[in-house]
mmCIF file of the N, C-alpha and C atoms, coordinates in Angstrom:
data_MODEL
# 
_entry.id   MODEL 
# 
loop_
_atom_site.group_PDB 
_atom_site.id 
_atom_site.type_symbol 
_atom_site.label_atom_id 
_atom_site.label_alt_id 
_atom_site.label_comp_id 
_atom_site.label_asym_id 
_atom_site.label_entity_id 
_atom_site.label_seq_id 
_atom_site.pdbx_PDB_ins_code 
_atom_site.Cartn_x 
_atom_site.Cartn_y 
_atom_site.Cartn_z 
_atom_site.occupancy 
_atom_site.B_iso_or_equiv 
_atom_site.pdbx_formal_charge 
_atom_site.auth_seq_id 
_atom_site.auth_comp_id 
_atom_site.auth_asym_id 
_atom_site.auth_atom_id 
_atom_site.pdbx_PDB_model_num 
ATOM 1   N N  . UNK A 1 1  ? 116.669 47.990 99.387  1.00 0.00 ? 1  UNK A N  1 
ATOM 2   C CA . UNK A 1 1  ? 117.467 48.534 98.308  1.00 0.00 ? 1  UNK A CA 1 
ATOM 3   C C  . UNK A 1 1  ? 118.752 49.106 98.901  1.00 0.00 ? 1  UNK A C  1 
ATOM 4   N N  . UNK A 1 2  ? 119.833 49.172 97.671  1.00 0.00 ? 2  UNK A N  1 
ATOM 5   C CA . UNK A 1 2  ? 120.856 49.759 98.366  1.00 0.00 ? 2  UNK A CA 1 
ATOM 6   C C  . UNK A 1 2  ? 121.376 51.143 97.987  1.00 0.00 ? 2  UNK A C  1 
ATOM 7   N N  . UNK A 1 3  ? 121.927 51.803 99.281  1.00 0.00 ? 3  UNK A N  1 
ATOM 8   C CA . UNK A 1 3  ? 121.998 53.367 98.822  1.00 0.00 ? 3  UNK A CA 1 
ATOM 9   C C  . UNK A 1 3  ? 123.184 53.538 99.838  1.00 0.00 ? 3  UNK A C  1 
ATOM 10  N N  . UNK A 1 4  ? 123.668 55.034 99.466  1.00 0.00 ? 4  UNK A N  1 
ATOM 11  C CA . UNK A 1 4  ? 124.750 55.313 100.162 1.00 0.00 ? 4  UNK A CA 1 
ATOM 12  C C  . UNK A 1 4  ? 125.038 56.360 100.960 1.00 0.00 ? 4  UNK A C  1 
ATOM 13  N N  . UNK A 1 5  ? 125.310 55.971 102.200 1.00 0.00 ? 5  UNK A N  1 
ATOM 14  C CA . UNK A 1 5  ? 124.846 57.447 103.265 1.00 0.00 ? 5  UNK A CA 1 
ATOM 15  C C  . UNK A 1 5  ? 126.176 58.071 104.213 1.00 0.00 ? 5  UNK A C  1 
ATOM 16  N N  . UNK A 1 6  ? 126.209 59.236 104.055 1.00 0.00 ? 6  UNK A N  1 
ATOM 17  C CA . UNK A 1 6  ? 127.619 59.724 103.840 1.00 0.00 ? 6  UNK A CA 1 
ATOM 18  C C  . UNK A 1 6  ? 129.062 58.475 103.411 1.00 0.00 ? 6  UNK A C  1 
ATOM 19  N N  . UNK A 1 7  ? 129.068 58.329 103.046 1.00 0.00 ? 7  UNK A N  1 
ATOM 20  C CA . UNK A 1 7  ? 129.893 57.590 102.341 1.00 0.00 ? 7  UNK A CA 1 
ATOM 21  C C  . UNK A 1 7  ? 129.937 55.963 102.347 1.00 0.00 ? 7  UNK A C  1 
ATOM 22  N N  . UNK A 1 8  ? 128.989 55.453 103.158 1.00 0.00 ? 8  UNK A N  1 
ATOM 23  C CA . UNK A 1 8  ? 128.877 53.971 103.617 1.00 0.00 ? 8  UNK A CA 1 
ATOM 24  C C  . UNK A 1 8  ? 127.695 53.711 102.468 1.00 0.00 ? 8  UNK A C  1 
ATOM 25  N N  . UNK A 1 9  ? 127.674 52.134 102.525 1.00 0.00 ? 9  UNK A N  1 
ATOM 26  C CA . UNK A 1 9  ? 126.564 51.020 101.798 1.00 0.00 ? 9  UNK A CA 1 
ATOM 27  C C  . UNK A 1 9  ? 125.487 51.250 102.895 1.00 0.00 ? 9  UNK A C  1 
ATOM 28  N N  . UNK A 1 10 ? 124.427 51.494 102.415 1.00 0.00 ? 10 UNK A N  1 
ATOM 29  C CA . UNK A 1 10 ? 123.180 50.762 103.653 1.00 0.00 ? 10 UNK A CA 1 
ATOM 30  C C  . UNK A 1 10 ? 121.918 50.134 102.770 1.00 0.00 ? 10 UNK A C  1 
ATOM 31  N N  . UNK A 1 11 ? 121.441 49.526 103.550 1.00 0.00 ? 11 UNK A N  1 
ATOM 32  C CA . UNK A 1 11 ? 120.444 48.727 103.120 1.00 0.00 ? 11 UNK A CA 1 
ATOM 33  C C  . UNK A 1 11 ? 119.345 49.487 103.595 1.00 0.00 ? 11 UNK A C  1 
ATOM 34  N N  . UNK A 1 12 ? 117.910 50.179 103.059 1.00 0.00 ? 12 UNK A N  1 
ATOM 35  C CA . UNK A 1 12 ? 116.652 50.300 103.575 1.00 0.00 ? 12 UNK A CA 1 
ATOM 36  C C  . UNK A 1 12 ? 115.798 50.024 102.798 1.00 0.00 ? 12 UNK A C  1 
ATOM 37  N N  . UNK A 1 13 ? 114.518 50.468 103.095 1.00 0.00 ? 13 UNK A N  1 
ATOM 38  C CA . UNK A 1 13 ? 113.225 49.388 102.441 1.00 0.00 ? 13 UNK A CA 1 
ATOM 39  C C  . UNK A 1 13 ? 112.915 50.241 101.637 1.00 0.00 ? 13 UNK A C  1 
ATOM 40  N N  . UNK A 1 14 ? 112.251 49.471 99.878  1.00 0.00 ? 14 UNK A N  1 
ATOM 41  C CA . UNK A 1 14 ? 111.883 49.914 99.023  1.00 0.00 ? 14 UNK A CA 1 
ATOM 42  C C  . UNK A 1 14 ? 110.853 50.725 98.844  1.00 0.00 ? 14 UNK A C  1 
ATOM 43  N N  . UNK A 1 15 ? 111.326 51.957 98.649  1.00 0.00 ? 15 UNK A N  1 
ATOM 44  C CA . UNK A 1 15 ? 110.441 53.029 98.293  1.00 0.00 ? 15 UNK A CA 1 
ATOM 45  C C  . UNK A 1 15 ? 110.201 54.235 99.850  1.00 0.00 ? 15 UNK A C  1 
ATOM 46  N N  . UNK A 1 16 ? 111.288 53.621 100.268 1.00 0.00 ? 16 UNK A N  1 
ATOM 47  C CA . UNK A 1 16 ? 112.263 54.647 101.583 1.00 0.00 ? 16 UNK A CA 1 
ATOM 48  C C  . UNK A 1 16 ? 112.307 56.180 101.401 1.00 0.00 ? 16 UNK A C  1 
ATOM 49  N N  . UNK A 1 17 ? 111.363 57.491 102.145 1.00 0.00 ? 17 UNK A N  1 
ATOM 50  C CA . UNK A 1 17 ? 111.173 58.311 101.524 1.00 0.00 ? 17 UNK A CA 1 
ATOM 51  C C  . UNK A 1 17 ? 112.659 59.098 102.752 1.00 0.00 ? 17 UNK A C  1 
ATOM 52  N N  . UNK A 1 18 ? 113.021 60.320 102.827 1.00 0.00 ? 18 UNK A N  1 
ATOM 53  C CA . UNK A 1 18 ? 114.294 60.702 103.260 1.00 0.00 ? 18 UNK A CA 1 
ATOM 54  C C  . UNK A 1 18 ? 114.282 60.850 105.070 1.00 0.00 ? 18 UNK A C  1 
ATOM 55  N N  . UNK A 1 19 ? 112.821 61.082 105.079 1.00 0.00 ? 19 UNK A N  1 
ATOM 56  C CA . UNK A 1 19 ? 112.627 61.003 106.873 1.00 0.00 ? 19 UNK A CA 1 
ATOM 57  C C  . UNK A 1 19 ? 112.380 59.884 107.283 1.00 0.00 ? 19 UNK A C  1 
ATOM 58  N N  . UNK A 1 20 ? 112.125 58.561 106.179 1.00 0.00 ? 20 UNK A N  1 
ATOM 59  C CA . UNK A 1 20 ? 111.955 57.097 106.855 1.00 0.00 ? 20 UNK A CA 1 
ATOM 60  C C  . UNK A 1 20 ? 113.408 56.721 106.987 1.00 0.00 ? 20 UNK A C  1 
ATOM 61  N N  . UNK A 1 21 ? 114.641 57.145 106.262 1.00 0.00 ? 21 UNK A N  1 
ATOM 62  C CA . UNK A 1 21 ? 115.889 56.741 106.558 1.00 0.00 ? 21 UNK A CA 1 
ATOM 63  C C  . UNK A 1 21 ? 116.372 57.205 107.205 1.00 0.00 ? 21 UNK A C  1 
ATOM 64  N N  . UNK A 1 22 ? 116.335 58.863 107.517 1.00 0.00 ? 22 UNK A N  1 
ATOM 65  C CA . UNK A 1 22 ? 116.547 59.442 108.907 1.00 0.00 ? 22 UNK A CA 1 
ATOM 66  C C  . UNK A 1 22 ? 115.851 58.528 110.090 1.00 0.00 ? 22 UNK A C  1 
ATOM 67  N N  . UNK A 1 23 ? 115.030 58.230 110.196 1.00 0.00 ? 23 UNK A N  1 
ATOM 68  C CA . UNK A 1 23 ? 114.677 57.327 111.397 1.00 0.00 ? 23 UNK A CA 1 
ATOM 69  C C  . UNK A 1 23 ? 114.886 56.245 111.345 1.00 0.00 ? 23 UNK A C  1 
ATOM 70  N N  . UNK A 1 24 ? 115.171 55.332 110.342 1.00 0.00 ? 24 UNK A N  1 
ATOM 71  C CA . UNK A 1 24 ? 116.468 54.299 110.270 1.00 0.00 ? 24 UNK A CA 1 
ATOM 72  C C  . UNK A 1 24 ? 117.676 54.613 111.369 1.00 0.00 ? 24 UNK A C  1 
ATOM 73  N N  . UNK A 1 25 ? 117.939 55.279 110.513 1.00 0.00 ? 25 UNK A N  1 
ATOM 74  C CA . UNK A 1 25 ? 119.353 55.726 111.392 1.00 0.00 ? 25 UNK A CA 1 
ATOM 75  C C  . UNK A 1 25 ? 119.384 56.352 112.679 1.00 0.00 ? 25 UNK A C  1 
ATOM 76  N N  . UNK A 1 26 ? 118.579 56.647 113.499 1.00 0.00 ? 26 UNK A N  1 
ATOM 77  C CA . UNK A 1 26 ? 118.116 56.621 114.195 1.00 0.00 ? 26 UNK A CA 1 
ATOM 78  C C  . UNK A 1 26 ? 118.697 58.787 114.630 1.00 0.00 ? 26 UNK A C  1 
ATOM 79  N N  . UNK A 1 27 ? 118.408 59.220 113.547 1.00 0.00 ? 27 UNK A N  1 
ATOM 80  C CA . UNK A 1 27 ? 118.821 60.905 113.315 1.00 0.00 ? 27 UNK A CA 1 
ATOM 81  C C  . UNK A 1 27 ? 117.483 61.978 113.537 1.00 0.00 ? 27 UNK A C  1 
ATOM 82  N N  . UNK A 1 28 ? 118.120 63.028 114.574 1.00 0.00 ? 28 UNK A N  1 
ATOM 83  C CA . UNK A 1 28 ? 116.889 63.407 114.622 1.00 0.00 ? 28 UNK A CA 1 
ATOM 84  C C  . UNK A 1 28 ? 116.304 64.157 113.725 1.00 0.00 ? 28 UNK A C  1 
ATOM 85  N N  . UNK A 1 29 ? 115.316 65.032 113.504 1.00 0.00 ? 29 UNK A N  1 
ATOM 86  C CA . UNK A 1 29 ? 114.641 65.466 112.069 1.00 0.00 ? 29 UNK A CA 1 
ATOM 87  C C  . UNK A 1 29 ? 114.705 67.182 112.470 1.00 0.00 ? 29 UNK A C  1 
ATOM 88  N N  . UNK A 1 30 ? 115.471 67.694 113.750 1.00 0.00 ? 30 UNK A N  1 
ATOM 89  C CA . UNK A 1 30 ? 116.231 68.822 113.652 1.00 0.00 ? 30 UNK A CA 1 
ATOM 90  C C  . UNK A 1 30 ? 117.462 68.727 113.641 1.00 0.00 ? 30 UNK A C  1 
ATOM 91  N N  . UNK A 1 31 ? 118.239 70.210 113.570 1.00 0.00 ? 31 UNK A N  1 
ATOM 92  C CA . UNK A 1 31 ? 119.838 70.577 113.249 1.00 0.00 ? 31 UNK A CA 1 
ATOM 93  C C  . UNK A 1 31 ? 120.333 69.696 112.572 1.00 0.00 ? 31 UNK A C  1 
ATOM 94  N N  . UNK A 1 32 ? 120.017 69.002 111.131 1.00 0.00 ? 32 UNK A N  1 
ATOM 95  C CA . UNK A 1 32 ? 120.517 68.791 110.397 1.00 0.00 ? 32 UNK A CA 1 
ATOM 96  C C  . UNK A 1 32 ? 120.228 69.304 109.021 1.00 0.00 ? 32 UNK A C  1 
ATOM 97  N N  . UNK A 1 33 ? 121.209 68.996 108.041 1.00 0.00 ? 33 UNK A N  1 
ATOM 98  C CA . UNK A 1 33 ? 120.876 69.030 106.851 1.00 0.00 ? 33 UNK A CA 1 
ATOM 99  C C  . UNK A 1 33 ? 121.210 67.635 106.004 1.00 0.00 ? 33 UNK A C  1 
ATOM 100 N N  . UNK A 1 34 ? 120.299 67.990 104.783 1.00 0.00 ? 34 UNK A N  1 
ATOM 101 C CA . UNK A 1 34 ? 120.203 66.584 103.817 1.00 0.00 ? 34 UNK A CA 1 
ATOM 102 C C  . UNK A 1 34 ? 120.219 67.058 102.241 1.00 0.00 ? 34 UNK A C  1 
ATOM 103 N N  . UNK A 1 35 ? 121.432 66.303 101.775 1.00 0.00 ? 35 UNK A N  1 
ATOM 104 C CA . UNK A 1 35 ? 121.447 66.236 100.432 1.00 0.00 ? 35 UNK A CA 1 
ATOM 105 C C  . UNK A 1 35 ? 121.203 64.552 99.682  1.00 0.00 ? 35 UNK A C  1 
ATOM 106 N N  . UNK A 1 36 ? 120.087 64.736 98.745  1.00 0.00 ? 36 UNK A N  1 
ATOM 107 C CA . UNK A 1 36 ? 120.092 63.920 97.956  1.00 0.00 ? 36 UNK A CA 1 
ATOM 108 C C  . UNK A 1 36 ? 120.656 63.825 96.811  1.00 0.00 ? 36 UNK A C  1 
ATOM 109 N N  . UNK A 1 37 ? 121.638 63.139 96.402  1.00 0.00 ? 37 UNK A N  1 
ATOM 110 C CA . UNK A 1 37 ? 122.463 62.833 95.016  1.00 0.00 ? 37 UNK A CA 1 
ATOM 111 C C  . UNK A 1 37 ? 122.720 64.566 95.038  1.00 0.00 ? 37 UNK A C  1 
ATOM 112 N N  . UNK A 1 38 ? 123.586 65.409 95.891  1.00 0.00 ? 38 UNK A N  1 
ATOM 113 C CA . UNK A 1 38 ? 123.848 66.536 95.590  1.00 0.00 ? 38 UNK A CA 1 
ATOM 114 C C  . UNK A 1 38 ? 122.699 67.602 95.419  1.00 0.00 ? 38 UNK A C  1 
ATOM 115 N N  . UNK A 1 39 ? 121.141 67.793 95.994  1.00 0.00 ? 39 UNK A N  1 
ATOM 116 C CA . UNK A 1 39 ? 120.817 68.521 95.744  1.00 0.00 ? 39 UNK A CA 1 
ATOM 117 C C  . UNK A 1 39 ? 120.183 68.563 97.814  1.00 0.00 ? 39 UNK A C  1 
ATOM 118 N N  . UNK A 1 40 ? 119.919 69.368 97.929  1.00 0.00 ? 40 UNK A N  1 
ATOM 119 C CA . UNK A 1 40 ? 119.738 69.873 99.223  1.00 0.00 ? 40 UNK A CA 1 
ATOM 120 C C  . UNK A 1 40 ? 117.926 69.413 99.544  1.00 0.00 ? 40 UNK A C  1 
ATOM 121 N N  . UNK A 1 41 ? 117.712 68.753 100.031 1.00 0.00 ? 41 UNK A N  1 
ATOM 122 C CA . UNK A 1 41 ? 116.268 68.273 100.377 1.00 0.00 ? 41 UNK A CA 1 
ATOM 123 C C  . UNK A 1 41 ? 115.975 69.232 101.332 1.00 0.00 ? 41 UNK A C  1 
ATOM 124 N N  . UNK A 1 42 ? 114.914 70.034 101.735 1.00 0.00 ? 42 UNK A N  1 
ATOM 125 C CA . UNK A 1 42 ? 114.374 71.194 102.776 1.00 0.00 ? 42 UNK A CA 1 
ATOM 126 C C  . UNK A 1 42 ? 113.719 70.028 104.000 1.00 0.00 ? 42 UNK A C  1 
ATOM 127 N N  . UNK A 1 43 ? 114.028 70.592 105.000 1.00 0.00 ? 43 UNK A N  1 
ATOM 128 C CA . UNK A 1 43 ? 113.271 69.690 106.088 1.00 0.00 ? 43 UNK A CA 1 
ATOM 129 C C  . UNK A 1 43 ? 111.552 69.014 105.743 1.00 0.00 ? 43 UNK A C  1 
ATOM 130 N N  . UNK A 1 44 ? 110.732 70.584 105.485 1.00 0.00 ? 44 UNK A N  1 
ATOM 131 C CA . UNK A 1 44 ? 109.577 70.239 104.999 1.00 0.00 ? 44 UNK A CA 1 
ATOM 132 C C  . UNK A 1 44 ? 109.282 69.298 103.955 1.00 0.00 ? 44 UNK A C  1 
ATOM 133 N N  . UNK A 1 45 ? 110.302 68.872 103.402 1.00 0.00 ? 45 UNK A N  1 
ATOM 134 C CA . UNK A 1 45 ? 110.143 67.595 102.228 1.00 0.00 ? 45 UNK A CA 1 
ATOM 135 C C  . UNK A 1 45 ? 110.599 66.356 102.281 1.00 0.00 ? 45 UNK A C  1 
ATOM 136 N N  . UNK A 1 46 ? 111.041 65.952 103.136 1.00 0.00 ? 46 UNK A N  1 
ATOM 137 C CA . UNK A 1 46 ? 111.632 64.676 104.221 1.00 0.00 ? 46 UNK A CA 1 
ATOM 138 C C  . UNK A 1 46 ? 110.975 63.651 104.176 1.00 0.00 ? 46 UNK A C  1 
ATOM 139 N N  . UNK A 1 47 ? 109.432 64.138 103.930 1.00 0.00 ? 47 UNK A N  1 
ATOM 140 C CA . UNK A 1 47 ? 108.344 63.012 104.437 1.00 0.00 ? 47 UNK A CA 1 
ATOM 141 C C  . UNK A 1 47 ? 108.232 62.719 102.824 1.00 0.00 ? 47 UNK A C  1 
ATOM 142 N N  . UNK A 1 48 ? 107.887 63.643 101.899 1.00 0.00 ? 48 UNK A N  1 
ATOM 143 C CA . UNK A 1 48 ? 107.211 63.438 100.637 1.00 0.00 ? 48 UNK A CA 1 
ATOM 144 C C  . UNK A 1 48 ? 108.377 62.907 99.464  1.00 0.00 ? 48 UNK A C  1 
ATOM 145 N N  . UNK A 1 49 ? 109.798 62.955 100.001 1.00 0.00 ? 49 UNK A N  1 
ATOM 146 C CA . UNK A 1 49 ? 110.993 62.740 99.583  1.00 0.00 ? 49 UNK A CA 1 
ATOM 147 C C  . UNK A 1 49 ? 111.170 61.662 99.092  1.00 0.00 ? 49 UNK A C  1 
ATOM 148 N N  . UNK A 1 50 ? 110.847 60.767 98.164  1.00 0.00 ? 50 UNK A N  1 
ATOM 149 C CA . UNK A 1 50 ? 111.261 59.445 97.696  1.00 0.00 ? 50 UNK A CA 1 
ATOM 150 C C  . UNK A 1 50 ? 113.188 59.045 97.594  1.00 0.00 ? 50 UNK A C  1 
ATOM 151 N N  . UNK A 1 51 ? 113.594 58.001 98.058  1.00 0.00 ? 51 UNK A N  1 
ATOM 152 C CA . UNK A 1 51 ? 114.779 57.800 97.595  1.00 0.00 ? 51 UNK A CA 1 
ATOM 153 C C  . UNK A 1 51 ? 114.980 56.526 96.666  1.00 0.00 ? 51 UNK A C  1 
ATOM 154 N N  . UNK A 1 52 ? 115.995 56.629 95.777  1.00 0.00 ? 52 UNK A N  1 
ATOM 155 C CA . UNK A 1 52 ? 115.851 55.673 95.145  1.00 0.00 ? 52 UNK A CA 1 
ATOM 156 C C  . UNK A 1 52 ? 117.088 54.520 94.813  1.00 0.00 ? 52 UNK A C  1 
ATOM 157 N N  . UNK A 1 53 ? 116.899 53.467 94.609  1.00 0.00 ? 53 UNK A N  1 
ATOM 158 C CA . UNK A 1 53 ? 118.106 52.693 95.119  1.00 0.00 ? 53 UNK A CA 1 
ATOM 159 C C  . UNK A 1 53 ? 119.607 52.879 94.048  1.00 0.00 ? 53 UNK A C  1 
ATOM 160 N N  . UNK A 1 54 ? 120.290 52.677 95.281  1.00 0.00 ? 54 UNK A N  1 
ATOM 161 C CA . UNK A 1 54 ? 121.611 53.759 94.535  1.00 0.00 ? 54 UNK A CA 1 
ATOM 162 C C  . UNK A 1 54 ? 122.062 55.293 94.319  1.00 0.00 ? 54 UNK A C  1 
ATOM 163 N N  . UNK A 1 55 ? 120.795 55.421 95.485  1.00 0.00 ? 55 UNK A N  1 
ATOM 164 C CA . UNK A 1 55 ? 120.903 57.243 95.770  1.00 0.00 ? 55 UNK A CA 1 
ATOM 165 C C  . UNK A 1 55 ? 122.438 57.448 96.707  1.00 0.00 ? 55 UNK A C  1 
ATOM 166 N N  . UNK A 1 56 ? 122.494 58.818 96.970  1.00 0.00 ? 56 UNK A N  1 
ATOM 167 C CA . UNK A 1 56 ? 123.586 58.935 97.367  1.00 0.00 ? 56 UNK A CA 1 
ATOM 168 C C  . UNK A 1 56 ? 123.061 59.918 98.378  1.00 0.00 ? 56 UNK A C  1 
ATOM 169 N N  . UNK A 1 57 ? 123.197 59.778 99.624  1.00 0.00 ? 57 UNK A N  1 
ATOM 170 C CA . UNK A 1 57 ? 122.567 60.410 100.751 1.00 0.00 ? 57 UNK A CA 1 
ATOM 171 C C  . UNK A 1 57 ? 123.921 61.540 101.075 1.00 0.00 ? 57 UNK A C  1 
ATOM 172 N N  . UNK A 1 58 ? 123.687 62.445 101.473 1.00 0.00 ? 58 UNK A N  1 
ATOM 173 C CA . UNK A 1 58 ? 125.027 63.495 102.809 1.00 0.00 ? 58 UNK A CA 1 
ATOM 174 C C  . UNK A 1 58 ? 123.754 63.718 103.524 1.00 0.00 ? 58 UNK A C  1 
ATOM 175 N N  . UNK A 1 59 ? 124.424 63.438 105.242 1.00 0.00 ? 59 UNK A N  1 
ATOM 176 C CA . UNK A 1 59 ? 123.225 63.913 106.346 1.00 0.00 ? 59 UNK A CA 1 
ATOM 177 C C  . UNK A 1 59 ? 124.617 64.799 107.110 1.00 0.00 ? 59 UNK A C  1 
ATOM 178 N N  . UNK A 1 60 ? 124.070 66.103 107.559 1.00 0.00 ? 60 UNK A N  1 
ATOM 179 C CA . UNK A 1 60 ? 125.395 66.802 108.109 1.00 0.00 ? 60 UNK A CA 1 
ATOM 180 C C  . UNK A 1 60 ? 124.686 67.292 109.280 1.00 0.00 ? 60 UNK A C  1 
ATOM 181 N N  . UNK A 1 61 ? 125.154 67.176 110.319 1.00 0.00 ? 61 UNK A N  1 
ATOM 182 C CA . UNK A 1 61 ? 124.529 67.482 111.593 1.00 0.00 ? 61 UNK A CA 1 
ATOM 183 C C  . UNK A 1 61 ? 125.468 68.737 112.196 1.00 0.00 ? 61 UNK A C  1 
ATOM 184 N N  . UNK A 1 62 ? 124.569 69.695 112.898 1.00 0.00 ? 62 UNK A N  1 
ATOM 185 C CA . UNK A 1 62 ? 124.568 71.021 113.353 1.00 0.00 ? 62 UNK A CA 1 
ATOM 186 C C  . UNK A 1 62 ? 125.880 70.719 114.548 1.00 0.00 ? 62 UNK A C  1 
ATOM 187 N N  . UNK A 1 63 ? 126.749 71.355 114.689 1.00 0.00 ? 63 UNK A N  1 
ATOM 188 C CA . UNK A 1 63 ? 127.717 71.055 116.047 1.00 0.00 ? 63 UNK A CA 1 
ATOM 189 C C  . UNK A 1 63 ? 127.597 72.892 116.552 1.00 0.00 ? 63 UNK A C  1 
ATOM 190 N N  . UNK A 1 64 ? 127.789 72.669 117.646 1.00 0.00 ? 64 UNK A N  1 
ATOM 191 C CA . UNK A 1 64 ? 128.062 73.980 118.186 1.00 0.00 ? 64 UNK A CA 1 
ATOM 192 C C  . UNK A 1 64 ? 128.877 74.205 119.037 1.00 0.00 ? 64 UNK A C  1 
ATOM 193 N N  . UNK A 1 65 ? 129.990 74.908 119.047 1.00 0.00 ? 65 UNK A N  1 
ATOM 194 C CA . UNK A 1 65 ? 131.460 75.148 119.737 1.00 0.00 ? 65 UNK A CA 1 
ATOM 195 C C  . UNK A 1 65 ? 131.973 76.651 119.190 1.00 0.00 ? 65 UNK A C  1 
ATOM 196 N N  . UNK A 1 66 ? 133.361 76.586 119.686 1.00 0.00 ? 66 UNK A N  1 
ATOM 197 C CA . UNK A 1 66 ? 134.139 77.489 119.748 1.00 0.00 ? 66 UNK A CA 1 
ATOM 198 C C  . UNK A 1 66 ? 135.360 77.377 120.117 1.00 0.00 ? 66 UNK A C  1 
# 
């Protein structure tokens, strides 16, 4: 199915829950955050997370500087 992850097309498999596309992408499952279609998915729900085709993914990863 197709969905959209920070702003790109991607293709993953039907019925793709939010930590099977994180490991698609090959992202790790700390220091980030995840919004689905605008709502904030909690780490603990990653696994039980269904996505659905034509979702709209933001994955924002932790940087640390100064």
């Amino acid at each position: 199915m197709k969905i959209d992850v920070n702003g790109a097309p991607r293709e993953v498999a039907d019925g793709a829950t939010v930590a099977e596309v994180l490991a698609a992408l090959r992202l790790p499952a700390a220091g980030i955050a995840v919004a689905l279609d605008g709502e904030v998915v909690p780490r603990a729900e990653h696994a039980a997370t269904p996505v659905a085709e034509g979702a709209v993914l933001e994955v924002l990863t932790a940087v640390q500087g100064g």
